[in-house]
PAMI-949698 format. One record per residue (C-alpha): x, y, z; residue number from 1. Coordinates in Angstrom, 1 decimal. Example, Ala and Ser with C-alpha at 12.3 -4.5 7.8 and 13.67 -1.06 7.14 Angstrom:
<recs>
12.3/-4.5/7.8/1 $
13.7/-1.1/7.1/2 $
</recs>
This chain:
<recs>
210.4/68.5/183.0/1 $
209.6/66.7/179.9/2 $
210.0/67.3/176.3/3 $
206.3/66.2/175.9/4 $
205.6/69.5/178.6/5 $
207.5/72.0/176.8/6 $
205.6/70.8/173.4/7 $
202.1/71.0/175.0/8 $
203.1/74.9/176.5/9 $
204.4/75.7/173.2/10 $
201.0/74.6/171.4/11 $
199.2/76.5/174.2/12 $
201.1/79.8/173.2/13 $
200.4/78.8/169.3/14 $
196.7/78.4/169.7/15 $
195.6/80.4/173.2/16 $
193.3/77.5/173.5/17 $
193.8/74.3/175.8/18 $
191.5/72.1/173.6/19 $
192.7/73.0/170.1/20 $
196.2/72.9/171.8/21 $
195.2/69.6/172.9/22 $
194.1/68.2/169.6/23 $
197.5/69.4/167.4/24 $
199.3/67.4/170.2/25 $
197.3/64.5/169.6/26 $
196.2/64.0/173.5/27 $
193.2/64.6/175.3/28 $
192.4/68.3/176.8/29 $
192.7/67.0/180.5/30 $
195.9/65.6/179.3/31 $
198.0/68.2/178.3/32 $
196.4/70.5/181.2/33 $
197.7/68.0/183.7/34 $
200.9/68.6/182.5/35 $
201.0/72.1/182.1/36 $
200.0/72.2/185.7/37 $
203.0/69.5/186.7/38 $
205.7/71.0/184.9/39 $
204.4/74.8/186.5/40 $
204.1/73.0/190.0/41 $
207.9/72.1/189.3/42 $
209.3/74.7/188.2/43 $
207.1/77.0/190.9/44 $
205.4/79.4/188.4/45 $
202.3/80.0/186.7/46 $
202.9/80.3/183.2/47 $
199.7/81.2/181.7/48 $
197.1/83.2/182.9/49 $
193.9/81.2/182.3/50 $
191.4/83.2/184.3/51 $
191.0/85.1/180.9/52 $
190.4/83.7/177.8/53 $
192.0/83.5/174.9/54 $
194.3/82.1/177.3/55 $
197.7/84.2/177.6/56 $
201.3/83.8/178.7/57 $
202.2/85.6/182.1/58 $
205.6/87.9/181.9/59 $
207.5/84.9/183.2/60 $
205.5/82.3/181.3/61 $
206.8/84.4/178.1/62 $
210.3/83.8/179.1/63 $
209.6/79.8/179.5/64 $
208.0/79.8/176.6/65 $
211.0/81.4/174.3/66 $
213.4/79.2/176.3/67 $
211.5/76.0/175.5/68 $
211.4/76.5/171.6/69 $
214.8/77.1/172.0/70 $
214.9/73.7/173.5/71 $
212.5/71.9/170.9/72 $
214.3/73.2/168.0/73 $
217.5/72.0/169.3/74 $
215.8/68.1/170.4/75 $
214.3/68.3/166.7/76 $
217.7/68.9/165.1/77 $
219.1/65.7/166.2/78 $
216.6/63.4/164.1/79 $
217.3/65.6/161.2/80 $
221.4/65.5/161.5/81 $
220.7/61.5/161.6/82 $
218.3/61.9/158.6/83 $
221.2/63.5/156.9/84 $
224.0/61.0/158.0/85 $
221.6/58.6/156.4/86 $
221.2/60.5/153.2/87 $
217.7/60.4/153.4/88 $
215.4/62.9/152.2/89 $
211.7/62.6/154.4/90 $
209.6/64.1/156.4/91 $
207.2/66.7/156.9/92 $
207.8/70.3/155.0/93 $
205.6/73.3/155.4/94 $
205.7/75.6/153.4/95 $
204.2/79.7/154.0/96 $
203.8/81.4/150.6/97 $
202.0/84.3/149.3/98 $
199.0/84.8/147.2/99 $
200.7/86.9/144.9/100 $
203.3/84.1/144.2/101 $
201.5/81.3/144.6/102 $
199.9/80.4/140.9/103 $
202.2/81.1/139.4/104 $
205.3/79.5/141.2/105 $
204.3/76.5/142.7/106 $
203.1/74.9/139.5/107 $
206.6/75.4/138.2/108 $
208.4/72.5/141.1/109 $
205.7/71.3/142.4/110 $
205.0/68.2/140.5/111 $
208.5/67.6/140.2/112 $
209.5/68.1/143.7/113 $
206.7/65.2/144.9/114 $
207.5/63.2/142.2/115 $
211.2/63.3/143.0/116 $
210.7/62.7/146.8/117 $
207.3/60.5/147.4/118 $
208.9/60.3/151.5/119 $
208.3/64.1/152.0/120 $
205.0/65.5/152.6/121 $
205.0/68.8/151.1/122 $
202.4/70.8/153.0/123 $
201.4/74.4/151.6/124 $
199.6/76.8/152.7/125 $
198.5/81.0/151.2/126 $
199.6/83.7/153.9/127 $
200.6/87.3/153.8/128 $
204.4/88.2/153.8/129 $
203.4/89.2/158.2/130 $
201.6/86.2/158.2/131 $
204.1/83.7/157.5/132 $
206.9/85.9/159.4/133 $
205.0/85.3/162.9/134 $
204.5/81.4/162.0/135 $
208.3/80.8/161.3/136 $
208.7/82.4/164.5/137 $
206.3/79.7/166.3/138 $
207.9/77.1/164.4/139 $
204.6/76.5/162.6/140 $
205.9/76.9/159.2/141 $
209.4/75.0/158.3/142 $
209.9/77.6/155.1/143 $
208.3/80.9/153.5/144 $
208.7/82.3/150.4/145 $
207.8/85.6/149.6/146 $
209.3/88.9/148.5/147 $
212.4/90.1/150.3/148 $
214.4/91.9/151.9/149 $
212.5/91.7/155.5/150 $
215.2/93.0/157.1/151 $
214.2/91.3/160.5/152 $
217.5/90.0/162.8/153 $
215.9/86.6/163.5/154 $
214.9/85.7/160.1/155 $
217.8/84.4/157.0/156 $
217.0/85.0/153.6/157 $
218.4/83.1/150.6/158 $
217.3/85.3/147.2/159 $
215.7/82.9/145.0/160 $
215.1/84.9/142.2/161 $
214.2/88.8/140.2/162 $
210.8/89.4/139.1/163 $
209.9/92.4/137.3/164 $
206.5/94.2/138.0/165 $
205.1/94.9/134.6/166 $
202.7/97.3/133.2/167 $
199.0/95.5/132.1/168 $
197.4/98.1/129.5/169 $
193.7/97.9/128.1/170 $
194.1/98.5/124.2/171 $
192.0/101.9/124.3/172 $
193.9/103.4/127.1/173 $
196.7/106.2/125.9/174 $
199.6/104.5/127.1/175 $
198.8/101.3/124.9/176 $
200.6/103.0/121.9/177 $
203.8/104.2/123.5/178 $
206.6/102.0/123.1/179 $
209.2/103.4/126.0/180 $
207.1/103.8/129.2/181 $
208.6/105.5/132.5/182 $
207.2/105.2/136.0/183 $
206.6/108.7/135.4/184 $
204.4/108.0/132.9/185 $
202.1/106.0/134.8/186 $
199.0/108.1/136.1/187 $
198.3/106.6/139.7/188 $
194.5/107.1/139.5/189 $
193.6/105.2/136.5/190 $
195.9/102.2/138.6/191 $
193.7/99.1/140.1/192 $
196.0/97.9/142.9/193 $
195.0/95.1/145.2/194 $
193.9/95.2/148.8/195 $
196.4/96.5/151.2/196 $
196.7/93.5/153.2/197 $
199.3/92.3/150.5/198 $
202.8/93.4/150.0/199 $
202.5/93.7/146.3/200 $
200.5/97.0/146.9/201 $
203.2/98.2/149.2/202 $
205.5/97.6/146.3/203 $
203.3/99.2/144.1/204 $
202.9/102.3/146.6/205 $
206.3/102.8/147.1/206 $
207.9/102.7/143.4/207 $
205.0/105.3/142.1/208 $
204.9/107.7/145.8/209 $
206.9/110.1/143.9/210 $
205.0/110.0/140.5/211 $
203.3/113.3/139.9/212 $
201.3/112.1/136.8/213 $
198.1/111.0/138.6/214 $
195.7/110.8/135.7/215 $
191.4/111.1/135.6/216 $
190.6/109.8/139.3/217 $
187.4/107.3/139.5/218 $
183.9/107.6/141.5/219 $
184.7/103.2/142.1/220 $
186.8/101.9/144.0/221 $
187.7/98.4/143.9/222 $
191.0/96.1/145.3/223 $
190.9/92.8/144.6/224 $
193.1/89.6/146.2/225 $
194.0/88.4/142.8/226 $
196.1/90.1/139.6/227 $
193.4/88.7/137.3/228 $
190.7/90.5/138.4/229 $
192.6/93.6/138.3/230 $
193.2/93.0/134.8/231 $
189.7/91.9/134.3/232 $
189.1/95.6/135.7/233 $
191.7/97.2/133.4/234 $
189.9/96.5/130.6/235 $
186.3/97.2/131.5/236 $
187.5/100.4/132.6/237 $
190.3/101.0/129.8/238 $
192.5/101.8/132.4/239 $
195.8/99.7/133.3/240 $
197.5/97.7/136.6/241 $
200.7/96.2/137.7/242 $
201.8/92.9/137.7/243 $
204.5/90.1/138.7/244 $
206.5/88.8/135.7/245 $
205.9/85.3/136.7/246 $
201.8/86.1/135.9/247 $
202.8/85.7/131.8/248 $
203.0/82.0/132.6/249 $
199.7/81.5/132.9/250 $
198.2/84.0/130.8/251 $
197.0/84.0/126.9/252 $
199.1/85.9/123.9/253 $
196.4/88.0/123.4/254 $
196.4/89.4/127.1/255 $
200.7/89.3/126.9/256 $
200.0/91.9/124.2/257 $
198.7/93.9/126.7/258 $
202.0/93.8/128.9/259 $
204.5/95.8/128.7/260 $
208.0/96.8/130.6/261 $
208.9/99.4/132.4/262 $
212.0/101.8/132.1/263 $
214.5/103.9/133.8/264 $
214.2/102.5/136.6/265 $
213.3/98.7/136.0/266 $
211.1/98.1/138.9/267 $
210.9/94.5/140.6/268 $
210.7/92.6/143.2/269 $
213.3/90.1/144.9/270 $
211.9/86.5/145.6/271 $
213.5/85.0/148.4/272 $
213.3/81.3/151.1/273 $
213.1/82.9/154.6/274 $
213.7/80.6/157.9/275 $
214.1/81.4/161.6/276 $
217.6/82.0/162.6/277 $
217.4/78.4/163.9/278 $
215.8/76.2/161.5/279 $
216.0/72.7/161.6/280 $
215.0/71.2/157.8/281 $
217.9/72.9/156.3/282 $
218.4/69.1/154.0/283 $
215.0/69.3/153.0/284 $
214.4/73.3/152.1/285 $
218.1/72.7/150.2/286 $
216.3/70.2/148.1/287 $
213.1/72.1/147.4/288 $
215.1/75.7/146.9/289 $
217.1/73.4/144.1/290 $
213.8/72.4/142.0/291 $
212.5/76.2/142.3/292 $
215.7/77.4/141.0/293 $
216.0/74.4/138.2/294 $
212.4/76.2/137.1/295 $
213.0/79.7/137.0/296 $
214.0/81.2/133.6/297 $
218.0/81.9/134.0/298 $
217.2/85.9/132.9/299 $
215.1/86.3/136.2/300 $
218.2/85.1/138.1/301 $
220.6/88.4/137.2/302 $
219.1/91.3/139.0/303 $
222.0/93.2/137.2/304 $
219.8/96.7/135.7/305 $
216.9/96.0/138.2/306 $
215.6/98.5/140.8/307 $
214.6/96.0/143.9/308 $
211.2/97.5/145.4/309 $
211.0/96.9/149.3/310 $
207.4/95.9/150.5/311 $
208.6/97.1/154.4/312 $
</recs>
């Protein structure tokens, strides 16, 4: 039994596909099957099925296959400790975040982050909140950050940071004038929300379930992936949606006109780094949840007078 063998099944289970497998472990197909089948021969089990495809785990091969990330993880952590005897700061970090974060975040550290540490290759990729919890599970993403708490028992999560979800108003729509608005006040029928694949309409869902003001329902329908087009929306239709504090970074003074707080309660969100229970890059992740911190306004750090909405 080889390290090389347990990474080539582990790639297997990632992909369900020898070749692609094959290709993320930089060797040919016949290859890694060749040593699938040795290290199965040895240990006298199969441990995939691959007379169906996509190729699948057996009940036994499932058991290998948790025991050997177990094992991986553990090899890896010993060129990090060394990394961090060293004091050095390299390597490879990838990163899971979602849309909904995304603009608006990662051009607040990102140029700093590379500039400060040219030996790390920051590599980042747009999932769902779901998404990025499976991949830190199949050690495919280092790091995610996304809206917490997740609540799962093989996950830690550091809170990063508070962001409020804030009402976007067109001018001619009735709640424009009112200075003090409640989540009461908001009718849930004249609200453009985005598609339900993203946790941010959870959110949404969950702090106006109990709001009985429901307002003039439309004949259109329409959920987008991004908060701009909702507000795009909101003004064609004079009609309003909500949106994540961090948005006013990148938006115009004429449009932050258009925003305004809610009250009793202040709904937001909770921001948060998430890594399996047994991470290795904890140097590395220290680093980058430093810089993220260093460019978040201190007010969105308190969460003192803030309802936290839960996405799960």
């Amino acid at each position: 039994m080889t390290i090389n063998q347990l990474e080539y099944v582990i790639s297997v289970d990632n992909y369900r596909h020898f070749v692609t497998a094959a290709e993320k472990c930089y060797v040919t197909q016949p290859t890694l099957s060749m040593q699938i089948q040795k290290l199965e021969e040895e240990l006298g089990i199969e441990i995939f099925n691959r007379r169906i495809q996509p190729v699948v785990p057996t009940n036994t091969g499932k058991e290998i296959i948790e025991q050997a990330r177990i094992v991986i993880r553990e090899f890896n952590k010993i060129s990090e400790k060394v990394k961090i005897l060293r004091n050095e700061i390299k390597g490879q970090l990838k990163v899971g975040i979602i849309p909904t974060l995304a603009t608006y975040l990662l051009p607040l550290f990102v140029k700093k982050f590379t500039k400060n540490y040219p030996q790390i290759e920051l590599v980042v990729d747009e999932f769902v909140s779901e998404e990025i919890i499976q991949l830190l599970r199949k050690d495919m993403l280092d790091v995610g950050i996304l809206s917490t708490p997740l609540k799962e028992t093989d996950i830690i999560e550091i809170p990063l940071f508070y962001e409020k979800i804030l009402l976007f108003i067109d001018k001619q729509h009735h709640l424009s004038a009112k200075e003090n608005i409640k989540v009461k006040d908001i009718p849930v029928n004249e609200l453009w929300t985005l598609s339900n694949r993203h946790c941010f309409n959870t959110q949404v869902f969950n702090l106006c379930k109990k709001n009985k003001s429901m307002g003039k329902k439309s004949n259109f329908t329409y959920r987008s992936g991004t908060f701009e087009n909702l507000m795009k929306f909101s003004e064609i239709t004079h009609q309003l949606t909500l949106i994540p504090e961090l948005l006013l970074t990148s938006i115009n003074e004429d449009k932050r006109k258009m925003v305004r707080e809610i009250i009793e309660p202040v709904p937001a969100r909770e921001i948060g780094i998430v890594v399996h229970k047994s991470f290795v890059k904890e140097h590395i992740i220290n680093t980058m949840k430093e810089d993220i911190l260093h460019g978040i306004p201190d007010k969105m750090k308190n969460k003192e007078g803030l309802e936290i909405i839960e996405w799960k």
